[in-house]
PQR file with spaces between the fields and no chain letter, atoms N, CA, C, O and H, PARSE charges and radii, in Angstrom:
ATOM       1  N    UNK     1       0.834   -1.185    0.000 -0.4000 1.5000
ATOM       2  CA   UNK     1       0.000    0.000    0.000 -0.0000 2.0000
ATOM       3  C    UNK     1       0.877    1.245    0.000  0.5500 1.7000
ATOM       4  O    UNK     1       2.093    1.115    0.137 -0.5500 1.4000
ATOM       5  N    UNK     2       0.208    2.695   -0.177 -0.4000 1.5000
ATOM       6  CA   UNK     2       1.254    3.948    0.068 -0.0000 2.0000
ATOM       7  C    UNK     2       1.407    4.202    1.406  0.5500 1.7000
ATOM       8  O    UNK     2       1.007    3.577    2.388 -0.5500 1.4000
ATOM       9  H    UNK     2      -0.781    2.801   -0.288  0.4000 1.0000
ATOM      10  N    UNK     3       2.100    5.299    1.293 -0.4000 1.5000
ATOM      11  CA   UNK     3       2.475    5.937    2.438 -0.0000 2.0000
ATOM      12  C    UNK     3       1.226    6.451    3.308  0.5500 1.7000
ATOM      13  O    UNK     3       0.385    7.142    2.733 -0.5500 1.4000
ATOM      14  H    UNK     3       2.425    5.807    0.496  0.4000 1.0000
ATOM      15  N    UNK     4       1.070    6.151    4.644 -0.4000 1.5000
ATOM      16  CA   UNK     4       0.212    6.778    5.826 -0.0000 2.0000
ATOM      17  C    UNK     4       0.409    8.383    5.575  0.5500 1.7000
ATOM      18  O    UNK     4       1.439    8.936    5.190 -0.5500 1.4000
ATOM      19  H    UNK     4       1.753    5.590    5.111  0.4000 1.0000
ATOM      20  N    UNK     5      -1.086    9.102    5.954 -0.4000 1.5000
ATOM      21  CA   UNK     5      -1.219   10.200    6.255 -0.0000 2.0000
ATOM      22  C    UNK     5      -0.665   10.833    7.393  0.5500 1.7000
ATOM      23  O    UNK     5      -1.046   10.603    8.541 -0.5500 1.4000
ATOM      24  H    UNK     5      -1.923    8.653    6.267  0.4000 1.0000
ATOM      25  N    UNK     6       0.306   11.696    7.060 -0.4000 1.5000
ATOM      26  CA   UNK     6       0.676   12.403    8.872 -0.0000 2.0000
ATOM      27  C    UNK     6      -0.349   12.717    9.894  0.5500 1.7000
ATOM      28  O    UNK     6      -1.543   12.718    9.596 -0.5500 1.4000
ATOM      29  H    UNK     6       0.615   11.883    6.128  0.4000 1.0000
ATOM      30  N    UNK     7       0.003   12.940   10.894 -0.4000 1.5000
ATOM      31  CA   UNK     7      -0.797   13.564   11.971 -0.0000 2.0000
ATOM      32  C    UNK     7      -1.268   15.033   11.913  0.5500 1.7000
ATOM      33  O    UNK     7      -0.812   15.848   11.112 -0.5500 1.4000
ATOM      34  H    UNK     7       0.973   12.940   11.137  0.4000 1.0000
ATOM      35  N    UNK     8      -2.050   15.252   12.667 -0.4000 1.5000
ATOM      36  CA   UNK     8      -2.114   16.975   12.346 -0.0000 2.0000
ATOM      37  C    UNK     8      -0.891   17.523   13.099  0.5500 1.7000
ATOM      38  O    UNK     8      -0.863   18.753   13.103 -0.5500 1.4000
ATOM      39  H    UNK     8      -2.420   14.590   13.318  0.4000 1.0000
ATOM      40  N    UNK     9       0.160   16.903   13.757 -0.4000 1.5000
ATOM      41  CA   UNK     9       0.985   17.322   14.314 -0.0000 2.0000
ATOM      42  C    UNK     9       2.080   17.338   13.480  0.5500 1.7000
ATOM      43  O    UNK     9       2.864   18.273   13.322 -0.5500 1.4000
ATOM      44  H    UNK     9       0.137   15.903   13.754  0.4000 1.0000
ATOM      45  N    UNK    10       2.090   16.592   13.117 -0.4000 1.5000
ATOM      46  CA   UNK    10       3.404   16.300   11.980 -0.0000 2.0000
ATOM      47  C    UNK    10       3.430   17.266   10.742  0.5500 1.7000
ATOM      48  O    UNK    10       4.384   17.852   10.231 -0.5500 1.4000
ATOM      49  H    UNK    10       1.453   15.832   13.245  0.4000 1.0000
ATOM      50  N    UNK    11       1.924   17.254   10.370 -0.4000 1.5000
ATOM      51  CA   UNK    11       1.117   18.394    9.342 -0.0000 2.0000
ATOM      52  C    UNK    11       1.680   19.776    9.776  0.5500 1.7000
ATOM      53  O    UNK    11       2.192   20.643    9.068 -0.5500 1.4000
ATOM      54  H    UNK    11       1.149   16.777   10.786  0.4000 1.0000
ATOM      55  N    UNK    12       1.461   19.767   11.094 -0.4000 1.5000
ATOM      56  CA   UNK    12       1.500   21.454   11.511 -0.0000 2.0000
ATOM      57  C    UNK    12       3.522   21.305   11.570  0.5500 1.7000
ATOM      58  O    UNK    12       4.040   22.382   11.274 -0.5500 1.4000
ATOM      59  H    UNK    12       1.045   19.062   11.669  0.4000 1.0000
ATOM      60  N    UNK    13       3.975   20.806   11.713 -0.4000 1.5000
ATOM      61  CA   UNK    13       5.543   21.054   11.922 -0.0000 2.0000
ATOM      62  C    UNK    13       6.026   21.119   10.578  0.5500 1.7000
ATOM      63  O    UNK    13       6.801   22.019   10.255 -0.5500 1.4000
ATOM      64  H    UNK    13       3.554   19.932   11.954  0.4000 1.0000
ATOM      65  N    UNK    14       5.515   19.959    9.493 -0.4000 1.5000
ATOM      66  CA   UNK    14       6.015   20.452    8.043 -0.0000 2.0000
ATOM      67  C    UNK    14       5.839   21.685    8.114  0.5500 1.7000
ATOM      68  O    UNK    14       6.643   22.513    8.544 -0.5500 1.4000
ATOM      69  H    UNK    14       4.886   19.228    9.756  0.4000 1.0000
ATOM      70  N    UNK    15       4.500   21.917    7.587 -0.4000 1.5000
ATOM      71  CA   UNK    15       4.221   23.405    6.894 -0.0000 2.0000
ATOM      72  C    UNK    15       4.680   24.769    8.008  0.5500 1.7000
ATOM      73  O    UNK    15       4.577   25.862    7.451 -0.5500 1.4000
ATOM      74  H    UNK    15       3.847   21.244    7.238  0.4000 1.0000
ATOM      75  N    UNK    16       5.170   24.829    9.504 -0.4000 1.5000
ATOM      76  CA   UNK    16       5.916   25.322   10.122 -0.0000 2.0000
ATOM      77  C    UNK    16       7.550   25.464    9.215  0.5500 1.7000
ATOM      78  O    UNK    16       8.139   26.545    9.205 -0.5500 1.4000
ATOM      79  H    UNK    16       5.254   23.941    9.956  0.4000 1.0000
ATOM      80  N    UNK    17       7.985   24.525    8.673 -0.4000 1.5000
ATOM      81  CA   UNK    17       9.210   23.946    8.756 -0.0000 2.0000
ATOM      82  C    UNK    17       8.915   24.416    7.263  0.5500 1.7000
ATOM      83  O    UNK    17       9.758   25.230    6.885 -0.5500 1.4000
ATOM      84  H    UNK    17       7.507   23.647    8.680  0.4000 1.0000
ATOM      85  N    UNK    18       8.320   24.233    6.683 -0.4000 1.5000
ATOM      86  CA   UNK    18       8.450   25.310    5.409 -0.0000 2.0000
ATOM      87  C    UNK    18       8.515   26.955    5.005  0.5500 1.7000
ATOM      88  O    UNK    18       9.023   27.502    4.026 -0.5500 1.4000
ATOM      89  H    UNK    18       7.635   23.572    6.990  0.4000 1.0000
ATOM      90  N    UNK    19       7.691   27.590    6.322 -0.4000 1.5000
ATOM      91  CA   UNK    19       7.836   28.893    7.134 -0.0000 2.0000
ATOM      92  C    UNK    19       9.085   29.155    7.464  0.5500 1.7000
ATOM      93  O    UNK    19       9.343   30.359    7.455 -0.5500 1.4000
ATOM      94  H    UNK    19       7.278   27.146    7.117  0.4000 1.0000
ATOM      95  N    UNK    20       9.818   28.561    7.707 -0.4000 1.5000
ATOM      96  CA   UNK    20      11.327   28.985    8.511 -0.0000 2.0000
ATOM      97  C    UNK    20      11.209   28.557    9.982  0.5500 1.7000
ATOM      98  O    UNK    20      11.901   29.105   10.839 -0.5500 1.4000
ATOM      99  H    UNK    20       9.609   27.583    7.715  0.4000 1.0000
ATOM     100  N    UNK    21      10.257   27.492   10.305 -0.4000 1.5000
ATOM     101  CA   UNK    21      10.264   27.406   12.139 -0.0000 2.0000
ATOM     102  C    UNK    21      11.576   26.153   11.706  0.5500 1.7000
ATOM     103  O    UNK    21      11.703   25.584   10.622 -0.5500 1.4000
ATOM     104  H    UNK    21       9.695   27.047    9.608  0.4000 1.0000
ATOM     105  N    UNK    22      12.417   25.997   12.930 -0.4000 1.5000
ATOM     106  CA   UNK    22      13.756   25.760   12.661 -0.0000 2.0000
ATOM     107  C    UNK    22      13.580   24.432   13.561  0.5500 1.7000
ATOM     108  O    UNK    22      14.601   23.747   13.492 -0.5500 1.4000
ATOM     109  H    UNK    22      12.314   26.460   13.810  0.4000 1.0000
ATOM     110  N    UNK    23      12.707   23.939   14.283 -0.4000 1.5000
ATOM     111  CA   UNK    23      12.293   22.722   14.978 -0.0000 2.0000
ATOM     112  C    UNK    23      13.456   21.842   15.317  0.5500 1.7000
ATOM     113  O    UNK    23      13.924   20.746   15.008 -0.5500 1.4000
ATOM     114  H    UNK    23      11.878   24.496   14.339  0.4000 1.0000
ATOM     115  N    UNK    24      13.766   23.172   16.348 -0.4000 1.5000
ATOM     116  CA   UNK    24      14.760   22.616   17.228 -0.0000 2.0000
ATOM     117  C    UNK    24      14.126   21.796   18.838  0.5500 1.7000
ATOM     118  O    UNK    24      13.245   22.305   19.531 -0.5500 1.4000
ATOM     119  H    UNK    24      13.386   24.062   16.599  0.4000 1.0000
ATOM     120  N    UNK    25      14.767   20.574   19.131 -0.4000 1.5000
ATOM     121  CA   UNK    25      14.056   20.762   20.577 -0.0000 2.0000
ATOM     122  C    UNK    25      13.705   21.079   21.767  0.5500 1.7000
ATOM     123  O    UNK    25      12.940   20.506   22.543 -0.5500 1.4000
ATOM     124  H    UNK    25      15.483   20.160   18.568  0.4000 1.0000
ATOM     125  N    UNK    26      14.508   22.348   21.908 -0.4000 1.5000
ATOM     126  CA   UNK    26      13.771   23.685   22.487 -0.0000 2.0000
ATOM     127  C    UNK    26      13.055   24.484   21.951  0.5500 1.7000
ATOM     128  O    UNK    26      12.763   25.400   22.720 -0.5500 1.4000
ATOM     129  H    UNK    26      15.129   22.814   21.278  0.4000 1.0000
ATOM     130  N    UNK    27      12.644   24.568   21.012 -0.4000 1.5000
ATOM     131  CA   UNK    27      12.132   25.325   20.738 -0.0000 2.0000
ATOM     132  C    UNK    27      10.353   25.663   20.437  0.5500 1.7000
ATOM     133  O    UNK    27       9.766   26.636   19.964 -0.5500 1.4000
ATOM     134  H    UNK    27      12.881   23.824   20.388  0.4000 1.0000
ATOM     135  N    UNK    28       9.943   24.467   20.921 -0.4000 1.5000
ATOM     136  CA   UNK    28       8.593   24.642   20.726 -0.0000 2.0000
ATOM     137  C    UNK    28       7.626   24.323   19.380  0.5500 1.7000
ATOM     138  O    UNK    28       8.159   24.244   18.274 -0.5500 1.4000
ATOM     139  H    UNK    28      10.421   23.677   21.305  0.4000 1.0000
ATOM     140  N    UNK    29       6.110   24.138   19.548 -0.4000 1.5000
ATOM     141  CA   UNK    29       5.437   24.321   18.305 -0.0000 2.0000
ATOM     142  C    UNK    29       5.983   25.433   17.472  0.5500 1.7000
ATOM     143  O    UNK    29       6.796   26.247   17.908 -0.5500 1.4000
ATOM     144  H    UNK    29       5.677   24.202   20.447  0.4000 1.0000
ATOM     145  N    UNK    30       5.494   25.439   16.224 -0.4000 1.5000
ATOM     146  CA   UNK    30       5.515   26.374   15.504 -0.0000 2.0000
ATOM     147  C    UNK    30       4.385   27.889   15.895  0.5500 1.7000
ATOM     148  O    UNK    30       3.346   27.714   16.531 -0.5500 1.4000
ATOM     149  H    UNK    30       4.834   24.777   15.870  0.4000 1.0000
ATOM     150  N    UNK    31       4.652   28.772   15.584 -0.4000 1.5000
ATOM     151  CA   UNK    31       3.444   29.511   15.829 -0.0000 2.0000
ATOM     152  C    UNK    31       2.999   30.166   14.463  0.5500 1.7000
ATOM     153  O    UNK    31       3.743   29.909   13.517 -0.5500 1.4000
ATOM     154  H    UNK    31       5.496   28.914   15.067  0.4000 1.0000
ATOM     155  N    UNK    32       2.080   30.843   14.246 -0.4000 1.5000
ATOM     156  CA   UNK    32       1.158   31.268   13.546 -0.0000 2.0000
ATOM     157  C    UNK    32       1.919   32.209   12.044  0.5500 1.7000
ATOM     158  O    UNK    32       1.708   32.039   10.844 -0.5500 1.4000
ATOM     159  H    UNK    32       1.475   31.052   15.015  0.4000 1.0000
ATOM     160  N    UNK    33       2.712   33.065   12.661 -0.4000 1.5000
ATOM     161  CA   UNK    33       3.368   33.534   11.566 -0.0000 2.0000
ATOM     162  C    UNK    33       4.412   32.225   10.928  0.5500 1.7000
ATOM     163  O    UNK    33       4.629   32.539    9.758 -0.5500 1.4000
ATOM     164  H    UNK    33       2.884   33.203   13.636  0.4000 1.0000
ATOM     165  N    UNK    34       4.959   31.213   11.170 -0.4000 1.5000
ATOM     166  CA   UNK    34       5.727   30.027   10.759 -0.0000 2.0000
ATOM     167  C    UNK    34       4.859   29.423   10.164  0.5500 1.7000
ATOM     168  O    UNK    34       5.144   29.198    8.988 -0.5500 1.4000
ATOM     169  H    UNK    34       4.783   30.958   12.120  0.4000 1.0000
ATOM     170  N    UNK    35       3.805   29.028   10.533 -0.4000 1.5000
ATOM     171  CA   UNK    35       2.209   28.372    9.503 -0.0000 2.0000
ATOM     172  C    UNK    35       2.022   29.419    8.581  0.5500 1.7000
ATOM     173  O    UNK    35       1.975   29.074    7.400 -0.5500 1.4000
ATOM     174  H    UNK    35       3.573   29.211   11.488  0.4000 1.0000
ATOM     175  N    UNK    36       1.930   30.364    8.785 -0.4000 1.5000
ATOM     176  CA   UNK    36       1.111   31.459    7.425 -0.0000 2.0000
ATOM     177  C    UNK    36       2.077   31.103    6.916  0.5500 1.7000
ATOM     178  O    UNK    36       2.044   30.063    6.258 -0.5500 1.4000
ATOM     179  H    UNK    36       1.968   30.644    9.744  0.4000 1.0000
ATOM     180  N    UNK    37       3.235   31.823    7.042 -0.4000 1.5000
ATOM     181  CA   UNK    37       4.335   31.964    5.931 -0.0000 2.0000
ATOM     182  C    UNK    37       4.599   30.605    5.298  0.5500 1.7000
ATOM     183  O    UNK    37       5.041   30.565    4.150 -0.5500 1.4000
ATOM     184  H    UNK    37       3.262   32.667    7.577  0.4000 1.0000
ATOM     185  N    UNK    38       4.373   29.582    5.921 -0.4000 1.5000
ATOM     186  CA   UNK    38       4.597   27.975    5.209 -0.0000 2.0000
ATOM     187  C    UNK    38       3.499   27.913    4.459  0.5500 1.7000
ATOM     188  O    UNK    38       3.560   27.187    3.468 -0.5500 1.4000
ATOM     189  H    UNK    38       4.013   29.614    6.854  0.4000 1.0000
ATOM     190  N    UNK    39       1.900   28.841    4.807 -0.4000 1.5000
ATOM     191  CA   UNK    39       1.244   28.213    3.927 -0.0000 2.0000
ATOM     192  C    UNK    39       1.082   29.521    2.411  0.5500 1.7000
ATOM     193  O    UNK    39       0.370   29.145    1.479 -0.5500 1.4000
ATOM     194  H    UNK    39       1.850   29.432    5.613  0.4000 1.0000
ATOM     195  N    UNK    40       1.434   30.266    2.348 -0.4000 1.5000
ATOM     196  CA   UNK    40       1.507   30.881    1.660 -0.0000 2.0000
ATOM     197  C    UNK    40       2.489   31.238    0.153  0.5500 1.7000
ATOM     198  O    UNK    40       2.238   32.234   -0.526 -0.5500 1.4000
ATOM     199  H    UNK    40       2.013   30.571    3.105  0.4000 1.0000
């Protein structure tokens, strides 16, 4: 079969991580401007 669907967590750290959130492990969720800018 394909590949499993991510989590909405995993979801929200890509498109963070396409923003510029740098997902370090201090550093926390992503926040809101790291989502816009990933989704935009």
């Amino acid at each position: 079969m394909g590949a499993c669907e991510p989590t909405l967590s995993e979801f929200i750290a890509i498109v963070g991580n396409l923003g510029g959130h740098l997902g370090r492990k201090s550093d926390g969720a992503p926040g809101p401007q790291s989502i816009w800018r990933g989704v935009a």
